[in-house]
C-alpha positions as CSV (number, residue, x, y, z in Angstrom):
1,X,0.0,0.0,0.0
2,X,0.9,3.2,-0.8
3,X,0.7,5.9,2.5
4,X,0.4,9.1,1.9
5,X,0.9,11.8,4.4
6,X,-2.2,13.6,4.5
7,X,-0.2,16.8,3.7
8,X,-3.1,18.7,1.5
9,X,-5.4,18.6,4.3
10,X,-3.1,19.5,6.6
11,X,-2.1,22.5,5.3
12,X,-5.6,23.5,3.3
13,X,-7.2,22.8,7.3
14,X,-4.2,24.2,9.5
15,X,-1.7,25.9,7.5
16,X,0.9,23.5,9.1
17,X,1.9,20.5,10.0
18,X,0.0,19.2,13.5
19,X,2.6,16.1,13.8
20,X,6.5,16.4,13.2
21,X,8.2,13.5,11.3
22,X,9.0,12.0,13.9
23,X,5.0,11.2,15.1
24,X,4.7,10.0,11.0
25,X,7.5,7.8,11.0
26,X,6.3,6.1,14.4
27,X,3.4,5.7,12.6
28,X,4.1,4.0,9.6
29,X,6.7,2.1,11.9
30,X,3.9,0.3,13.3
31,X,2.0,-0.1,10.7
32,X,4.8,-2.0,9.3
33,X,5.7,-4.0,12.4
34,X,2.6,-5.0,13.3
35,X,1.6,-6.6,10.4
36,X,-1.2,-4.2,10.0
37,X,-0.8,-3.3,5.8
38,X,2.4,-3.6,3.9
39,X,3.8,-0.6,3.0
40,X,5.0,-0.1,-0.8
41,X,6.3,3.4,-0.4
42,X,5.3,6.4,2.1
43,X,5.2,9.6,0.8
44,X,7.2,12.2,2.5
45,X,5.2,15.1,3.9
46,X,5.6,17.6,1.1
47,X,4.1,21.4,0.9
48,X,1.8,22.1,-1.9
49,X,2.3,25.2,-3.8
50,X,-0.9,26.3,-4.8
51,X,-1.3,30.5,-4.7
52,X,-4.4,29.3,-2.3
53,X,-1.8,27.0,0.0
54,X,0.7,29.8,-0.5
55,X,-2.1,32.0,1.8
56,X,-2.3,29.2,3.9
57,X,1.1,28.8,5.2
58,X,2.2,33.0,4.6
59,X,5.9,31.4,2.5
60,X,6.7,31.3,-0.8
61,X,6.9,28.5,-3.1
62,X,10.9,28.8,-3.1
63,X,10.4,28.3,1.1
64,X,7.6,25.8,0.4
65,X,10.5,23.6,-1.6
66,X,13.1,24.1,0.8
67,X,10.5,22.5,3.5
68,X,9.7,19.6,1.2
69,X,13.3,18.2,1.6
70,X,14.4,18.8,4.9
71,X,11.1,17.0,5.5
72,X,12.3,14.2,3.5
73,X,15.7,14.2,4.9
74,X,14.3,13.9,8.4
75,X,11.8,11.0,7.6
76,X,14.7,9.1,5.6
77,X,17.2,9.8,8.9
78,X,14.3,8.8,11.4
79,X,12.9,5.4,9.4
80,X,16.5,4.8,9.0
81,X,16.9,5.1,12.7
82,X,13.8,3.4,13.6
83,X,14.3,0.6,11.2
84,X,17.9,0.4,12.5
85,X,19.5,1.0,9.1
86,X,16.7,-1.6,7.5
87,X,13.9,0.2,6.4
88,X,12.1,-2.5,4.5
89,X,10.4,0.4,2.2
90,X,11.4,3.3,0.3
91,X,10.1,7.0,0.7
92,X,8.5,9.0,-2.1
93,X,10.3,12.4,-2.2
94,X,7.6,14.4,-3.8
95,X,8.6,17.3,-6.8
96,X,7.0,20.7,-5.9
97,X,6.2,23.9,-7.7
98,X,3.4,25.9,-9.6
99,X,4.9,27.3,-12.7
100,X,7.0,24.3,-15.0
101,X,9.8,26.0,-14.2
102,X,9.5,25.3,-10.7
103,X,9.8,21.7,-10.9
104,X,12.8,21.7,-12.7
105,X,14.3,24.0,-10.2
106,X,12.9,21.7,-7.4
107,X,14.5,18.6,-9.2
108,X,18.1,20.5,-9.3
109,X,17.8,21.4,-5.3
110,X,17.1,17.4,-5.0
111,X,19.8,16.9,-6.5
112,X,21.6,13.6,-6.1
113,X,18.8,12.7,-3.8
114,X,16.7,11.4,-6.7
115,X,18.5,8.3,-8.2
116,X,17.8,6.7,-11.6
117,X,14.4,5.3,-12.1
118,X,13.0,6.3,-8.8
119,X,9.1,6.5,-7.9
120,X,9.0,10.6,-7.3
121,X,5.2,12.3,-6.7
122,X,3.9,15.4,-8.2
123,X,2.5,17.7,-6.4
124,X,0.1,20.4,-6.7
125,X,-1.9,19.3,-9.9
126,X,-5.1,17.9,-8.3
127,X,-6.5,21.9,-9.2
128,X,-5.6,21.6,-12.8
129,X,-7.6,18.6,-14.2
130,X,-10.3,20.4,-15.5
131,X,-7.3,21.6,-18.0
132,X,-5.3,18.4,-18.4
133,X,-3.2,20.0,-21.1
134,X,-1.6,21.9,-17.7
135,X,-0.7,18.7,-16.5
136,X,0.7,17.7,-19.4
137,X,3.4,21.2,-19.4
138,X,4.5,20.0,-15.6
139,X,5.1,16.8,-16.4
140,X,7.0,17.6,-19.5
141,X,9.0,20.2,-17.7
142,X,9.9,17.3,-15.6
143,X,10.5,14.6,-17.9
144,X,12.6,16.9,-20.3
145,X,15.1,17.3,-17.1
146,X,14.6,14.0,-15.6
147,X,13.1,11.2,-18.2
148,X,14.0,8.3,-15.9
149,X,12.2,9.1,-13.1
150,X,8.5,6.8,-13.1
151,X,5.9,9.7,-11.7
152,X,3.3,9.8,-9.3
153,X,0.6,11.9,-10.0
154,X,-1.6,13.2,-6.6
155,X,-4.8,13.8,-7.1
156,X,-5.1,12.6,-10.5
157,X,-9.1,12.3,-11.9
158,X,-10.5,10.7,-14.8
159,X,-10.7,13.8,-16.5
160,X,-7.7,14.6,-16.7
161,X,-6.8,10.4,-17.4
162,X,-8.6,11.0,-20.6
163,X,-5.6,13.0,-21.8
164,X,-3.4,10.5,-23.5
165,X,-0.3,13.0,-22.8
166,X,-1.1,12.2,-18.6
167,X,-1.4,8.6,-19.3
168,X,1.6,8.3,-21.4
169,X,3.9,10.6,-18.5
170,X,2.4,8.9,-15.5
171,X,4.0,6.5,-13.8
172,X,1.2,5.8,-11.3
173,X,-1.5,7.9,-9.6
174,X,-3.9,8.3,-6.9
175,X,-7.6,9.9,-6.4
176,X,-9.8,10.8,-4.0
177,X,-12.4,11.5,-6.0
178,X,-14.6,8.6,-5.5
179,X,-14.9,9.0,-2.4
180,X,-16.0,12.4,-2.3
181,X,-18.7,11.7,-5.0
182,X,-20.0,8.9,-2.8
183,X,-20.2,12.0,0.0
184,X,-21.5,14.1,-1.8
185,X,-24.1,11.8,-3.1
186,X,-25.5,11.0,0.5
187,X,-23.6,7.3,0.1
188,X,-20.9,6.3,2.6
189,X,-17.3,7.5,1.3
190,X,-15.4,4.6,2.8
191,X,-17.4,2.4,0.9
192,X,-14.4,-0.6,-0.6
193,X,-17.6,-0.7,-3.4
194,X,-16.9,2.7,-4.1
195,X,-13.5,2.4,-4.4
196,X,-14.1,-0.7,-6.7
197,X,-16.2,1.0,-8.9
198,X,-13.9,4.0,-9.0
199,X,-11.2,1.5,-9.7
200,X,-12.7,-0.2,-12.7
201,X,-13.7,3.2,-14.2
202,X,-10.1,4.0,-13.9
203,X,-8.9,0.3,-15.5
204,X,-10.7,1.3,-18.2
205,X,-9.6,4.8,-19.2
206,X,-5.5,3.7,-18.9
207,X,-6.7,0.7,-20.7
208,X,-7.6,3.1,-23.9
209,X,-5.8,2.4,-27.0
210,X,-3.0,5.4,-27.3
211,X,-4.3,8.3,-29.2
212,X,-2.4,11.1,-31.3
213,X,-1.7,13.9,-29.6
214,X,0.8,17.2,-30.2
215,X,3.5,17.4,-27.5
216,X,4.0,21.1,-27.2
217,X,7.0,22.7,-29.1
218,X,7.6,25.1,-26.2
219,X,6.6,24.9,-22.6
220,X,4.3,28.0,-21.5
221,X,5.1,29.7,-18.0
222,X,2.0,29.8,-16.5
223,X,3.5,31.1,-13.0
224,X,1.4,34.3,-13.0
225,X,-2.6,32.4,-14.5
């Protein structure tokens, strides 16, 4: 299973973080240890960089990236510690930014962190899939930098699935959206036959036979839309 920090609520709720690393690592220590889901990866507990998450937290995206890796660092360095040097699972560092440009920059302050062929998450695009072709410019950004890394895409809807340029950049993603829905709808959003419905939906648009579509000849900067 992949565990994901909860950081979007935390911040969109609290503007911070309410537990340090060191409460998260415990955490998905035990989870481990006792047996109670196998962890595939844990996502470090990044800081989105929305303009709206942005007001949230009074930083700047620049401070919001910095944050990101010391908060990797020190979940590496405890898990290492907890595990005693044998942490039976890797963590997720997680690329953050608004603009295209910001990624790459975040991928250089990475740096040698980020080894060949790694899983790495992309943050902030849950907001853009009513424009997938936005999407589509990060994850180019990325990819023309870094084409090795397999992406994670948070928040990633069928909407924005239906864009073969997503499905062909995308490593792997994840979605709340069903759940959500099923709230919305009056129906109970921890429902495992709303997930599996969500699920098949979702088997069935990666499952689409690749269609044509124009990679763009320049990347726009959309820092300032």
């Amino acid at each position: 299973m992949l565990i994901d920090s909860g950081a979007f609520t935390e911040l969109l709720l609290h503007g911070a973080y309410r537990h340090g690393v060191e409460e998260y690592a415990a955490e998905l220590h035990r989870l481990q240890t006792e047996g109670v889901v196998s962890i595939v990866a844990a996502v470090a507990q990044d800081y989105m960089c929305e303009p709206f998450m942005l007001g949230k937290t009074g930083l700047t995206v620049a401070e919001h990236q910095r944050l990101t890796i010391e908060r990797y660092d020190a979940l590496l360095t405890e898990l290492d510690r907890l595990f005693g040097g044998q942490c039976p699972f890797p963590v997720m560092p997680v690329l953050q930014g608004y603009a295209p440009s910001d990624y790459v920059r975040h991928i250089h302050l990475y740096g040698d962190r980020l080894k060949p062929g790694m899983w790495v998450g992309v943050g902030s695009v849950c907001k853009r899939n009513g424009d997938p072709s936005r999407i589509v410019e990060v994850l180019l950004a990325i990819a023309t930098v870094r084409p090795d890394l397999n992406l994670h895409g948070f928040g990633i809807k069928l909407t924005a699935l239906g864009h073969p340029g997503v499905r062909a950049l995308l490593y792997s993603a994840d979605s709340m959206a069903w759940s959500d829905a099923a709230r919305k709808q009056g129906r109970n959003a921890n429902c495992w036959t709303e997930a599996a419905r969500y699920r098949d939906a979702v088997g069935q648009a990666i499952s689409l036979p690749p269609a044509p579509w124009q990679m763009p000849l320049l990347l726009v900067d959309r820092g300032a839309a």
